[in-house]
Structure formats: C-alpha cells, structure tokens
C-alpha positions as CSV (number, residue, x, y, z in Angstrom):
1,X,215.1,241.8,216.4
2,X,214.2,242.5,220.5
3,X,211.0,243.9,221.1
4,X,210.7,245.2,225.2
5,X,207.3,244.5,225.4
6,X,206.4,245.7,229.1
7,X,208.7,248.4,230.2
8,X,208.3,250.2,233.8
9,X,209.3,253.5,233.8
10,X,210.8,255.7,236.5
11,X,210.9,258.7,236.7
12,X,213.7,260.5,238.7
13,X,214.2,264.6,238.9
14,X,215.4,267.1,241.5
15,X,213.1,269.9,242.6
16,X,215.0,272.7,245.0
17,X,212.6,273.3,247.5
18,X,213.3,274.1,250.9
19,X,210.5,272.3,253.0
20,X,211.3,271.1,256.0
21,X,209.6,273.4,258.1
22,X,206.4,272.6,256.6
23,X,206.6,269.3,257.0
24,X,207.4,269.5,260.6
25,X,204.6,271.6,261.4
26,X,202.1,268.9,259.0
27,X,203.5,266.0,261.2
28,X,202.8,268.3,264.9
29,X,198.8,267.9,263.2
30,X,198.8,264.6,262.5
31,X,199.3,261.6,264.8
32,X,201.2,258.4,263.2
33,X,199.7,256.0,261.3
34,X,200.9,252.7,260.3
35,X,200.1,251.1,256.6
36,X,203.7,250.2,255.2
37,X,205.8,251.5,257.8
38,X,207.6,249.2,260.4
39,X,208.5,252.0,263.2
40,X,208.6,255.9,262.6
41,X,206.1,258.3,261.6
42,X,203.5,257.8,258.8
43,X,200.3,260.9,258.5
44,X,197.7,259.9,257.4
45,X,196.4,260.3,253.6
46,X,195.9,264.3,253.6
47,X,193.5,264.9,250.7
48,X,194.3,268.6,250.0
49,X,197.5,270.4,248.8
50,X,197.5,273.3,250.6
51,X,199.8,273.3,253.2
52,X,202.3,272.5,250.5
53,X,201.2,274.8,247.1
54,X,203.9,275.0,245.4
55,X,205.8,271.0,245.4
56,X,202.5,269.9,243.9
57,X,202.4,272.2,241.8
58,X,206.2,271.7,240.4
59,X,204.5,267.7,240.8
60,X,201.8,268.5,238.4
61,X,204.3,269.6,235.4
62,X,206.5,266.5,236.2
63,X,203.2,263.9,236.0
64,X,202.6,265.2,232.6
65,X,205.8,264.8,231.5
66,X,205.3,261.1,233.0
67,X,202.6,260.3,231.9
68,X,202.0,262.6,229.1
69,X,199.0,263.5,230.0
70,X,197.7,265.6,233.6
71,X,196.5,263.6,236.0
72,X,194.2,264.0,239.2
73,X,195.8,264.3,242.8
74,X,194.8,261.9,245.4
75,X,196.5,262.2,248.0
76,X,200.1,262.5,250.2
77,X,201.3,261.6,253.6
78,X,204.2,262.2,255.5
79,X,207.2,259.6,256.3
80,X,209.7,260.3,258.5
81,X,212.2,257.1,259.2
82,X,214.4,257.0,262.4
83,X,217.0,254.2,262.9
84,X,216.2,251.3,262.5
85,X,213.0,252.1,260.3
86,X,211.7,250.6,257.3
87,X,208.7,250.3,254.9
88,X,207.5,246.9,253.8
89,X,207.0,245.5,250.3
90,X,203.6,247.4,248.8
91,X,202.1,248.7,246.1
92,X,199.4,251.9,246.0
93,X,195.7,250.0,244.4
94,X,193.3,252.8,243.0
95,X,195.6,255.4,241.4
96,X,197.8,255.6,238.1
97,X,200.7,257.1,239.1
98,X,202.8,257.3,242.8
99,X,205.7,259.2,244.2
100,X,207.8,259.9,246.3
101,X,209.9,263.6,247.4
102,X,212.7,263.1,249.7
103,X,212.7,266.5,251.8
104,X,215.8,265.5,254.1
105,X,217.9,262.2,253.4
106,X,220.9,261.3,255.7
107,X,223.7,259.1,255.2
108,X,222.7,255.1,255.1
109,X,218.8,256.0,256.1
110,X,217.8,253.4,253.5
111,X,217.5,253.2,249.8
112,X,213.9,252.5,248.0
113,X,213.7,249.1,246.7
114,X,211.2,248.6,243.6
115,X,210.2,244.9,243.1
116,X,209.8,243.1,239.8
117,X,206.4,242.0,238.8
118,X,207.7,238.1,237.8
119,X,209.5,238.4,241.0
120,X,207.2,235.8,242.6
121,X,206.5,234.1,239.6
122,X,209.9,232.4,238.7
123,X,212.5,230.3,240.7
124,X,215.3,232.4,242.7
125,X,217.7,230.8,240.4
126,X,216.3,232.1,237.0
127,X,215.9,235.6,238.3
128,X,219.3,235.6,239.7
129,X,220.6,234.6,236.3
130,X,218.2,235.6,233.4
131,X,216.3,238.7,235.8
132,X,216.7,241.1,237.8
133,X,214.1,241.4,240.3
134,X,215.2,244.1,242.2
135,X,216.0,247.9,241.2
136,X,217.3,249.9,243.8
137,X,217.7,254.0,244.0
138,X,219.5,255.3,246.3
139,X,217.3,259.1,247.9
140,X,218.8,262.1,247.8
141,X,217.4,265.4,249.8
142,X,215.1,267.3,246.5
143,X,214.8,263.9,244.6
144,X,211.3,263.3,243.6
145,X,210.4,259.2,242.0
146,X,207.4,259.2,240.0
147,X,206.6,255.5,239.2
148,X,203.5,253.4,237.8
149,X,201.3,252.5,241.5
150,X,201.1,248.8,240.5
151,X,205.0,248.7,241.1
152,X,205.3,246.8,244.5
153,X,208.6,249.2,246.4
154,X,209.6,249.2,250.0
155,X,212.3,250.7,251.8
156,X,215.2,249.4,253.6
157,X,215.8,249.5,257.1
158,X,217.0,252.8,258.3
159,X,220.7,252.7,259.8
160,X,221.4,256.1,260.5
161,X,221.2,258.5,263.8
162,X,219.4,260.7,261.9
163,X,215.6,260.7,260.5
164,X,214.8,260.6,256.5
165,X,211.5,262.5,255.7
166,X,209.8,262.1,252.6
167,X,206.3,263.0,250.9
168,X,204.6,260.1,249.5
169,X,201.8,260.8,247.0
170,X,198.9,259.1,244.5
171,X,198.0,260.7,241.5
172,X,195.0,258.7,239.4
C-alpha cells in the first residue's frame, strides 16, 4: 500500500473576465514597487477590492472550493512583466492561501515555476532521479492558480515584445 502523506494542491480554473482596462487605470495610481520582481511593474499590496468587485468575488467561490471552507481577503497587487522580466523564488508568509489571475498573457512571457519543499533539502542527483522539484504551468489570459502560500514559485524571465499582466492575491 502507498500512502501520499503531504500532497500540495493547485488549483487551476478559467474565469472570463474582461479586465484590462481596470488594471491599467489601478497601475496609472500606483507607482512600482519591487518585492519579487526583477524589472517591470509591481503595485503595491492594495488592501480593498473595489476597483475590482466582481474577480474577487468569482475568487471567493473558487477559495471555498479550495480550501473548503471561506477565507479572509488580504490583499492583491498588480504585475505587469515586459521583456526580459522575471519574479524571483518566494513564498507569501502570513496568509493561507495565494493566487494568481493572468489578465493578458503573450507568447513566451514566462511560465510560473512552483518549487518543491525538499528541493533544498536533498542532493541534485536524488531529486533529478527519485523527485521532482520543480512543477511548471504554463499562464494563459483568464487562468486563475490558487495554491497553499508556503509554496515557494517564481516566474521565468519574460522573452516576449509584449507585457504579461497578472493580479496576485493573499487570502488567510
């Protein structure tokens, strides 16, 4: 008998919302700020939902489903990668549950990358052949990634002309 003893779920779904003149006019407020992002744009942590009602909303029927139970909002911010852009290995400390909503994703603007927790705690060569360390989605524009906060992720390095804007959010 196998017993999977600490599973990480994901959770990937599609809302259809049409956003991205919203988000421009958040990221005309804001001026950038930079946590895990290496280049591009990055608001800072907007504490209310209001300019954007009814993707948190949709969000709060998802997190239940998630995590079968509701949870509190946090927070959100506003990413938007241009070439050659990336987001560093990092984790969200204080909340339960983080996510991401891809609003507009181009052609080869990076994939997300989550990171195994025993990553750093075996040899290269055991994870290569026993592990996988790395689990890596591929955005699409509507896609929304609800995922434990503890999970380290980062993003890879932006190669395309065009920018990739996403909503990033805590939940606790």
């Amino acid at each position: 008998m196998i017993e999977h003893i600490f599973s990480c779920p994901i959770y990937v779904d599609k809302i259809n919302l049409k956003l991205l003149d919203k988000v421009n006019k958040i990221i005309k407020k804001h001026k950038t700020n930079f946590v895990s992002n290496v280049g591009g744009y990055q608001s800072p942590s907007i504490k209310t939902t209001k300019d954007l009602t009814e993707l948190f909303a949709n969000i709060d029927i998802k997190i239940s489903q998630f995590y079968k139970r509701p949870l509190k909002f946090q927070s959100y911010w506003i990413n938007k990668n241009n070439k050659y852009n990336y987001n560093k290995p990092h984790n969200h400390p204080g909340c339960l549950v983080s996510g991401v909503y891809y609003v507009n994703v181009p052609e080869d603007s990076g994939d997300i990358i989550f990171h195994a927790p025993y990553s750093d705690l075996v040899s290269s060569f055991m994870v290569e052949k026993d592990f996988h360390d790395l689990y890596i989605i591929k955005p699409k524009t509507n896609m929304l990634l609800l995922f434990p906060s503890w999970l380290k992720h980062s993003v890879e390095m932006s190669k395309s002309s065009k920018s990739r804007l996403s909503i990033a959010f805590n939940y606790s």
